[in-house]
C-alpha positions in Angstrom: -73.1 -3.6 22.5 -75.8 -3.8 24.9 -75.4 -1.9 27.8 -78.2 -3.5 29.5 -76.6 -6.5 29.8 -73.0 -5.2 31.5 -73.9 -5.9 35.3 -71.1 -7.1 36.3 -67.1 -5.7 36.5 -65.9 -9.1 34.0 -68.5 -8.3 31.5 -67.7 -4.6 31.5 -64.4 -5.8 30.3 -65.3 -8.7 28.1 -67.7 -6.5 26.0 -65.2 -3.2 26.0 -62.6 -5.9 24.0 -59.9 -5.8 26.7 -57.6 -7.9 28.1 -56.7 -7.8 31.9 -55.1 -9.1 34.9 -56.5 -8.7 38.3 -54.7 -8.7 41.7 -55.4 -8.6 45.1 -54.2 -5.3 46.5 -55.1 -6.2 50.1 -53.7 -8.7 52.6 -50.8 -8.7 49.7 -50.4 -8.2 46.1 -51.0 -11.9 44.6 -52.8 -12.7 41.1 -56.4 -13.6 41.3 -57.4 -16.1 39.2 -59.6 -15.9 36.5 -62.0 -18.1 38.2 -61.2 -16.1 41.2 -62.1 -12.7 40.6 -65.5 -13.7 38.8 -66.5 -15.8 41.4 -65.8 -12.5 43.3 -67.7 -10.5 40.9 -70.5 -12.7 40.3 -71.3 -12.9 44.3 -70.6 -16.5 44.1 -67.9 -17.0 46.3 -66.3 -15.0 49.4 -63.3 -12.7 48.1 -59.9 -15.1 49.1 -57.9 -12.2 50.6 -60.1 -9.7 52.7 -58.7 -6.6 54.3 -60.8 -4.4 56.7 -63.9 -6.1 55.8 -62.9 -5.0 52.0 -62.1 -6.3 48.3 -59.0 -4.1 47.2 -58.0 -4.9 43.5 -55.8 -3.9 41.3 -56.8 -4.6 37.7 -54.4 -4.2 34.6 -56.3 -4.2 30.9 -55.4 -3.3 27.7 -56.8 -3.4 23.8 -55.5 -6.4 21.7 -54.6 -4.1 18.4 -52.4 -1.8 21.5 -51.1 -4.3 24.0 -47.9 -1.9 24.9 -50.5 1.1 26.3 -51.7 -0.5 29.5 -54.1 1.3 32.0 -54.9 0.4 35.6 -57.6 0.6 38.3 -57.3 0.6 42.0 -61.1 -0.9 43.3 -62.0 -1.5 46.5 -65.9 -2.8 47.1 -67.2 -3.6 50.6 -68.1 -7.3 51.5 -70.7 -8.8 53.5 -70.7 -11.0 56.6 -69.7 -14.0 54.3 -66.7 -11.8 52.6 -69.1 -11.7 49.7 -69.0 -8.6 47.9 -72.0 -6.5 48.0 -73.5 -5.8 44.9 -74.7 -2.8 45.1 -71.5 -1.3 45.4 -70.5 -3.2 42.5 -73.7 -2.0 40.4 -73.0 1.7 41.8 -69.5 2.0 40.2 -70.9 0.0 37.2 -73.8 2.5 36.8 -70.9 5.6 37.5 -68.8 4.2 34.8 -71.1 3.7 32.0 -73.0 7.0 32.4 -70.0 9.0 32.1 -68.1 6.5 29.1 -71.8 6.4 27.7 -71.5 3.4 25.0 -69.5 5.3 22.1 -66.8 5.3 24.6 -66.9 1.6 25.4 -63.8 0.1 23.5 -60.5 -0.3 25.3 -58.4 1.9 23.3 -60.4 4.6 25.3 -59.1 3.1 28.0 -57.4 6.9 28.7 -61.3 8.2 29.1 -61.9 4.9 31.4 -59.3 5.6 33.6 -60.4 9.6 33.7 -64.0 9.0 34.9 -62.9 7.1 38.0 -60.7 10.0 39.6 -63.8 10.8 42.2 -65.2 8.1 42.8 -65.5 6.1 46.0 -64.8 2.7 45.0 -61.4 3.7 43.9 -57.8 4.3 46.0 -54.6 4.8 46.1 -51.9 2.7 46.9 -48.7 2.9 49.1 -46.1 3.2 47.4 -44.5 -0.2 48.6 -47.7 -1.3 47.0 -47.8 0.1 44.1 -43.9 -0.9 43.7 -45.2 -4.6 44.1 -48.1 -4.1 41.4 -46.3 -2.7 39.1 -43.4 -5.7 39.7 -46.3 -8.5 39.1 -47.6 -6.7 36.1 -44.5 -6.6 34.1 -43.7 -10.4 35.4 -47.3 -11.0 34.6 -47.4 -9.8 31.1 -43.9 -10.9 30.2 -42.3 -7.5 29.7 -38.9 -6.5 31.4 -38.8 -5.1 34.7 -37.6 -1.5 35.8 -34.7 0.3 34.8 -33.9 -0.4 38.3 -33.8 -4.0 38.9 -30.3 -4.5 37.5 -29.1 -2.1 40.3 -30.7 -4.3 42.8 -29.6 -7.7 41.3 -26.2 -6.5 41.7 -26.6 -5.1 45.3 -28.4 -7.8 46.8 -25.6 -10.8 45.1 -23.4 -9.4 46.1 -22.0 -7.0 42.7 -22.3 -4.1 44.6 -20.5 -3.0 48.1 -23.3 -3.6 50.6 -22.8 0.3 52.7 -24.2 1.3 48.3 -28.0 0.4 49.4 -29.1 3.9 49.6 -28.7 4.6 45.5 -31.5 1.6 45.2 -35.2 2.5 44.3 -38.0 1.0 45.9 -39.4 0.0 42.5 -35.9 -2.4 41.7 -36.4 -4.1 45.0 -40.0 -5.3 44.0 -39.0 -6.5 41.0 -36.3 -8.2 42.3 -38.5 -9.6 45.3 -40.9 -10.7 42.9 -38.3 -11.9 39.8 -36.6 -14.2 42.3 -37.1 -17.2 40.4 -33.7 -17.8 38.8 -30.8 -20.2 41.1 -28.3 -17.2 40.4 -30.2 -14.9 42.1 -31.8 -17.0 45.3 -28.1 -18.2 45.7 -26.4 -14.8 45.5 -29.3 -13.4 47.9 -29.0 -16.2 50.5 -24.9 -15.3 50.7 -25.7 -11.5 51.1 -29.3 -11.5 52.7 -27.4 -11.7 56.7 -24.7 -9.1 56.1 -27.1 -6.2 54.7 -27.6 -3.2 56.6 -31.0 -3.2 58.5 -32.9 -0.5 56.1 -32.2 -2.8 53.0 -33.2 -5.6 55.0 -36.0 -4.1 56.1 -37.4 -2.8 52.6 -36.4 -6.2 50.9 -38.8 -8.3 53.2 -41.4 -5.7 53.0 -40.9 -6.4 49.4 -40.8 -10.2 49.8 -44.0 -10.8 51.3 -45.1 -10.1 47.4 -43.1 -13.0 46.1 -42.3 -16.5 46.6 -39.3 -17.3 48.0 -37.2 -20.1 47.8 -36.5 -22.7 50.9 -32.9 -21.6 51.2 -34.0 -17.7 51.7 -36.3 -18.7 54.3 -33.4 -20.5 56.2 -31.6 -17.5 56.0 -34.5 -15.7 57.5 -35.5 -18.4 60.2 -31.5 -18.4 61.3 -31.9 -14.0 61.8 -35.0 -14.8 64.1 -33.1 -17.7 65.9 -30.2 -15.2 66.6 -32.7 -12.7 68.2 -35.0 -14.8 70.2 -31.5 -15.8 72.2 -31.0 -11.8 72.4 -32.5 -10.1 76.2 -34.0 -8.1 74.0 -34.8 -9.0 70.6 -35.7 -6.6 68.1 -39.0 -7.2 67.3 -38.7 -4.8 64.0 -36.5 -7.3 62.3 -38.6 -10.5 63.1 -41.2 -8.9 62.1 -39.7 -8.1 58.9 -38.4 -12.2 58.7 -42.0 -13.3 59.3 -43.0 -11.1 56.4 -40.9 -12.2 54.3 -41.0 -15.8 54.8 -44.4 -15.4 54.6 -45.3 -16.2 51.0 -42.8 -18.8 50.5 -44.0 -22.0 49.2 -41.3 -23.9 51.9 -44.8 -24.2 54.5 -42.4 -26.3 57.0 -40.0 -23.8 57.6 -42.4 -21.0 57.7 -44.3 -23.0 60.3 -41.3 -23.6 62.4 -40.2 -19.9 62.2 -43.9 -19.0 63.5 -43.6 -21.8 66.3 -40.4 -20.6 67.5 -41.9 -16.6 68.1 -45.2 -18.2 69.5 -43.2 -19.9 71.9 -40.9 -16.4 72.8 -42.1 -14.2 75.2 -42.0 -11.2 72.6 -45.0 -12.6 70.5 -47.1 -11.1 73.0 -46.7 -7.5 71.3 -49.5 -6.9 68.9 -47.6 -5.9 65.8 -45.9 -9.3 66.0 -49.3 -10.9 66.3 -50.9 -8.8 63.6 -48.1 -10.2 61.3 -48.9 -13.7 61.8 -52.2 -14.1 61.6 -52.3 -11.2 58.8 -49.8 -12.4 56.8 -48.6 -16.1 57.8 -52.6 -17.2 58.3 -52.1 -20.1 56.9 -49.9 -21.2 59.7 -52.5 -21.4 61.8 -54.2 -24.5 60.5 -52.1 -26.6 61.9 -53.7 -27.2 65.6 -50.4 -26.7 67.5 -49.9 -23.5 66.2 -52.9 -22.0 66.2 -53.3 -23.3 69.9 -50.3 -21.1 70.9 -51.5 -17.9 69.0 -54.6 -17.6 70.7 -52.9 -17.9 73.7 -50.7 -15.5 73.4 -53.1 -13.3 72.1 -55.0 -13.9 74.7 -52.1 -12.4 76.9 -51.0 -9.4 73.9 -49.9 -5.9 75.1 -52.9 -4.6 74.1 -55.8 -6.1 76.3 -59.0 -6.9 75.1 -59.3 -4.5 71.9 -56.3 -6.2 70.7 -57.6 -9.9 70.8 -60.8 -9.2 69.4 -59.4 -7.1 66.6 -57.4 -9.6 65.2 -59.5 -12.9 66.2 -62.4 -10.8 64.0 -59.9 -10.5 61.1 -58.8 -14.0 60.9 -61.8 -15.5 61.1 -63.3 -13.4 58.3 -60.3 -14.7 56.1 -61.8 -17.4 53.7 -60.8 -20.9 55.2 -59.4 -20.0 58.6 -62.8 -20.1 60.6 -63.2 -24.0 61.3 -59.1 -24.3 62.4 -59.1 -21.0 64.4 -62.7 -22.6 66.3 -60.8 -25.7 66.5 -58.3 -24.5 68.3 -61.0 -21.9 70.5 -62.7 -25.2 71.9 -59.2 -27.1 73.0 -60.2 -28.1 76.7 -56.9 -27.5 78.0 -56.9 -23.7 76.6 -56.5 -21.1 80.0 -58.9 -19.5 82.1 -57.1 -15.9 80.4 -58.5 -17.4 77.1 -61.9 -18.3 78.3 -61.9 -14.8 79.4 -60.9 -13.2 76.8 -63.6 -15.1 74.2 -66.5 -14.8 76.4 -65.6 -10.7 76.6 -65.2 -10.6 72.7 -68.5 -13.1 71.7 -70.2 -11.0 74.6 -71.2 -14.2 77.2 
């Protein structure tokens, strides 16, 4: 092998004889594509789900010849104005990791070594646990291994085989598998009979959970009805449409995601920031459709937090690959109010 010729995070892998996954640890955990992530890693492309400016990955590999011993690494490289990554953080962890494997050390099945040399160095982090809970649900899913000894607990619990006051016996890792395993009718259907009678805290952690996944159009209803019932509330509790926004957010049923994100933007209540932050860093793609993304800025324009607050998360969305030319759509709409004007001429500095 020549290590001359490794300069870039795919090749690395290639040449070491491994197999891997890679998925975005960021905005949520989702599978990159393969054309994805070396786009990414060739500099080609801007990185599809930046966070804080950053690429956070999660990347699964293993050796052929011992495909049950997995090993994992938690990366996270810096990106430039474009959401390109930088490559010299990319060639300083490349440079790190071969000088400490040095080639001898260069096949997979050291992958125990590979995973040693990493503990200090910058490029790497750790995930919440909520996160972690996730990648380790779309690994197994991934690779077509069972899930935790803990998804049949939550299966149960959340179709109803369990007595619903029994949530505090369930792990956080059997939620994410079942979050991210809800592909079968049984399931979707037993979940959309239970999901509005569970206490708040399994509520809670199973959207959390469900932002990972894809859920089907009748869960969605189910969470779209919850956020009707408390936008007719004096005072709705924002915690738990947050929660439905989150996870709705994922599903593949755009329409009713939409029309959930409509009916907050047009509630006096989306004008907190943490229900703002949730929409345009989770539900984004909502906000290509004019309408919607007229009455986000607005009400960002009027958020709880002033002026920090709208810039903060006008910056982020913008920088998400995609969202620029609807979001500046949307900024030039004649009719948009003087508090909006205002509010872009602070943050663009006119």
């Amino acid at each position: 092998m020549d290590i001359g010729q490794i300069n870039t995070l795919s090749k690395f892998l290639r040449q070491s004889g491994a197999q891997y996954r890679v998925f975005d640890m960021g905005r949520r955990v989702c599978k990159l594509t393969p054309d994805q992530f070396v786009s990414f890693d060739n500099c080609q492309g801007p990185y599809p789900y930046p966070f804080k400016r950053q690429a956070q990955i999660g990347i699964i590999f293993w050796h052929p010849e011992a495909a049950q011993q997995q090993y994992v690494w938690f990366l996270q490289f810096p990106l430039d104005e474009q959401g390109i990554l930088i490559p010299d953080a990319r060639d300083a962890f490349l440079m790190m990791l071969l000088e400490r494997l040095g080639e001898a050390m260069l096949a997979a099945a050291d992958g125990e070594k590979i995973q040693g040399v990493l503990k200090d160095s910058p490029y790497t982090f750790k995930p919440r646990q909520d996160r972690m809970a996730a990648f380790n649900a779309h690994a197994t899913y991934a690779l077509k291994l069972p899930p935790s000894k803990y998804y049949d607990s939550a299966y149960k619990y959340f179709t109803g085989d369990i007595s619903l006051d029994k949530w505090p016996g369930l792990a956080m890792q059997g939620l994410a598998d079942f979050a991210v395993r809800l592909d079968s009718d049984e399931g979707t259907l037993g979940l959309i009979q239970t999901f509005s009678k569970l206490p708040n805290e399994p509520f809670h952690n199973l959207c959390v959970l469900l932002e990972h996944g894809s859920p089907a159009a009748g869960v969605v209803e189910i969470l779209a009805q919850q956020v009707d019932i408390e936008l007719q509330e004096k005072q709705p509790d924002t915690a738990k449409i947050i929660s439905c926004l989150r996870g709705a957010s994922n599903s593949p049923a755009r329409g009713l995601v939409e029309r959930m994100v409509m009916q907050v933007l047009k509630h006096r209540c989306s004008r907190e920031i943490e229900v703002l932050a949730i929409i345009s860093g989770r539900v984004w793609l909502a906000l290509t459709k004019p309408s919607i993304s007229e009455l986000y800025l607005e009400q960002l324009a009027h958020n709880d937090a002033g002026q920090p607050g709208f810039s903060q998360l006008l910056a982020d969305v913008l920088f998400i690959p995609g969202m620029r030319e609807p979001v500046m759509q949307a900024l030039r709409n004649p009719k948009r109010s003087e508090t909006l004007t205002k509010a872009v001429g602070e943050m663009f500095g006119q």
